[in-house]
C-alpha positions in Angstrom: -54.2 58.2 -57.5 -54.7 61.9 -57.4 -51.4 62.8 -56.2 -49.3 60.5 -58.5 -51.3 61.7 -61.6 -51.0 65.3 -60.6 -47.8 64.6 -59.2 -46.4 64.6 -63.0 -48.0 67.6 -64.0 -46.2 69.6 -61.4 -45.2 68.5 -57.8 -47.2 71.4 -56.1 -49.8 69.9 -56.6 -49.3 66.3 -55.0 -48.1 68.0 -52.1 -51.1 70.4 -52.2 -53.2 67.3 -52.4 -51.3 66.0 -49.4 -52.1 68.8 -47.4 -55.9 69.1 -48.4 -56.3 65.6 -48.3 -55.0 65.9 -44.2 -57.0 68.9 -43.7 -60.2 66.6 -44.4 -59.1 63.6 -42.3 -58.8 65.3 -39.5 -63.1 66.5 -39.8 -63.6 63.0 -41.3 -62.7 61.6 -38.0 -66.2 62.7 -36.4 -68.6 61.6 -39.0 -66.6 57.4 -39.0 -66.9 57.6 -35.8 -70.7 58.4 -35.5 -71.1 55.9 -38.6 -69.2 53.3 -36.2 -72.1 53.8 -33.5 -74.6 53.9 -36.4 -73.5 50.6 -37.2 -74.1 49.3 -33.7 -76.8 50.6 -33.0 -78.8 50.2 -36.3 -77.8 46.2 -36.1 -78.7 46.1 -32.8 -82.5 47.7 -33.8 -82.4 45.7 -37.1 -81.8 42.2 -35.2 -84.5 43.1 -32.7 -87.3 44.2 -35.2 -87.7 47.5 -33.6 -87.4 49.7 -37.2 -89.0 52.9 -34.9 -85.2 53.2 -33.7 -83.6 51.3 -36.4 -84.5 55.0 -38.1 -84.6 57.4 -35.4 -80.7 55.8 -34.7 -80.1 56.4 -39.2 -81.7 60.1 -39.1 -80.0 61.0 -36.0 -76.5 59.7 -37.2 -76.9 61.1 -40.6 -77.9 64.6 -39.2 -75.3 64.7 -36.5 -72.4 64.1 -39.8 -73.7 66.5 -42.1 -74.4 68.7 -38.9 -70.9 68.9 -37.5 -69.3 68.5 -41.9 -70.9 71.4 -42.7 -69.6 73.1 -39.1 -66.9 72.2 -40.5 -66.9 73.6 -43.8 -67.8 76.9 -42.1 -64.6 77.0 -40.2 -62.6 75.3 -44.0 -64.3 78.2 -46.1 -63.5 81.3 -43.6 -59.3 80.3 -42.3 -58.3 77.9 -45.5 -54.9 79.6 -46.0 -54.8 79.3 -42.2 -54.7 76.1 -42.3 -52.7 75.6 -45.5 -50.1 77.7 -43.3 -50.1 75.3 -40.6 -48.0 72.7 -43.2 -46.3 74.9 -45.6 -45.0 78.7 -45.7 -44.0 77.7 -49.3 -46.9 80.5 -51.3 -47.0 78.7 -54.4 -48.4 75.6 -52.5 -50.5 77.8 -50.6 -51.6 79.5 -53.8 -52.9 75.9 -55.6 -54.2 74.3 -52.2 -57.1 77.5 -51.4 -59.2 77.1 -54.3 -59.1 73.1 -53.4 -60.1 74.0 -49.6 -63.4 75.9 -51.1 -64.2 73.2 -53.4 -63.3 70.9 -50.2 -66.0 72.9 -48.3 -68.8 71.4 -50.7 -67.5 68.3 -50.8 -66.8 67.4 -46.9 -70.6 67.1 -46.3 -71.5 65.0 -48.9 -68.2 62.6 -48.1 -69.6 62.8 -44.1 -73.1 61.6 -45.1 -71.7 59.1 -47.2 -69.4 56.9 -44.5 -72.9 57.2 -42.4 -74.9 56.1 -44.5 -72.0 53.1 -45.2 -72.2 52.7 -41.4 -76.0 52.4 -41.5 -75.9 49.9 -44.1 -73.1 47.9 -42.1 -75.8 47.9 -39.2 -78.4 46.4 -42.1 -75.7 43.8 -43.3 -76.3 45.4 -46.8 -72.3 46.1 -47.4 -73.2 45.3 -51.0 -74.8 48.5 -52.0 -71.7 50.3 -50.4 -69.2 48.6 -52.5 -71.2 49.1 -55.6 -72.0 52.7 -55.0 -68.1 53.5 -54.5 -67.3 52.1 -57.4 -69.6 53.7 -59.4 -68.9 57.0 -58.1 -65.0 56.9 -57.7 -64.0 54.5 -60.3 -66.8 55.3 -62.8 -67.1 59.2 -62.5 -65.0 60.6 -60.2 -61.1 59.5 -61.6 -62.5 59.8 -65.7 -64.3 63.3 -64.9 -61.2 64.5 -63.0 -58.7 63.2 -64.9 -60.5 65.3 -68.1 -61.6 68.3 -66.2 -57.4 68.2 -64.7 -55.0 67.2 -67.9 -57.6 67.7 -71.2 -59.8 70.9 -69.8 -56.1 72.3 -67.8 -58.3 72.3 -64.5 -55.6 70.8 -62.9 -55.6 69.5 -58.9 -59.2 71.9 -59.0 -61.0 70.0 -61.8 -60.0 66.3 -59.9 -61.9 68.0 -56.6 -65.0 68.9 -58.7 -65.0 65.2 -59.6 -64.7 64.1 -56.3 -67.9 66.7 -55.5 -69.4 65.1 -58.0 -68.9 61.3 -57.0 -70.0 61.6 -54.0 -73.0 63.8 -54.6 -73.8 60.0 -56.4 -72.4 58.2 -54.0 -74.8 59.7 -51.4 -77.7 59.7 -53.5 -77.6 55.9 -54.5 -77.2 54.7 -51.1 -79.9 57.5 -49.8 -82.7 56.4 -52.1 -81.8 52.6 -51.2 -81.6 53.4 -47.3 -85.5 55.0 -48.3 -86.1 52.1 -50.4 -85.2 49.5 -47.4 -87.4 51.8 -44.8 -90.3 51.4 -46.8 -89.9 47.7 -47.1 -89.2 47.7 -43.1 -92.7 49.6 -42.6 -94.4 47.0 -44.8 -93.0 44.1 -42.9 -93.9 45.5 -39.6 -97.1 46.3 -40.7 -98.3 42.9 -42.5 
């Protein structure tokens, strides 16, 4: 929805939200993958009753994400025109997408933890929360806030990325605090 809205303000911008939005698949790979095995192996611990590794398998999944996201926006933040390059030589592209590829810095760790902590809850059968925190955050926050921070505030393709940040700053800390909320039930189960 990001590149057809912005795509009528100016059509540097859908194509610079093209190329950022590639730029972050490619690191997004790593984190659905380890929420894939987090899934696994959280169901597997969650069907036997062992909660000990039902969260040493969570922590160690969440920390390898946000781990190798923020690697990630290390190497983002230092070479973005770099890799703006590797797409376009056109500079007025260039020139719209590096601002996005520092905001994108911020936001690849959050967006990391998040499909982990979607993959943890897949592992708890609690897909419910997921779908509920999503659309809070996207639907609810994210496209409003960065449709007025883009066309009313003239943030353009920048102020839809700093309502991205913000969604899924929510989106992690919703399913966080219920993740802690279900471990603390866990540890009263296994002790009563």
């Amino acid at each position: 929805s990001i590149t057809v809205i912005m795509g009528r303000v100016n059509g540097v911008y859908a194509a610079a939200q093209n190329v950022v939005c590639t730029i972050t698949t490619v690191s997004f790979m790593v984190p659905l993958a380890i929420a894939n095995s987090a899934a696994v192996k959280v169901g597997f611990a969650n069907g036997a009753k062992d909660f000990f590794s039902l969260r040493h398998y969570a922590y160690t999944a969440m920390g390898m994400s946000v781990i190798f996201m923020a690697g990630s926006a290390v190497f983002v933040g230092i070479f973005p025109g770099v890799l703006i390059s590797l797409f376009t030589k056109d500079s007025a592209l260039v020139e719209v997408g590096i601002p996005v590829m520092y905001i994108l810095c911020f936001f690849q760790v959050f967006d990391g933890l998040q499909v982990t902590l979607a993959g943890i809850f897949r592992g708890l059968k609690q897909t419910g929360i997921v779908m509920l925190a999503n659309f809070i955050a996207y639907w609810l926050i994210a496209l409003p806030l960065g449709c007025t921070l883009a066309l009313h505030y003239k943030f353009n393709l920048v102020g839809f990325w700093y309502g991205l940040i913000v969604a899924a700053i929510i989106l992690c800390t919703i399913m966080f605090t219920h993740l802690m909320q279900k471990f603390k039930y866990l540890r009263q189960l296994q002790r009563g």
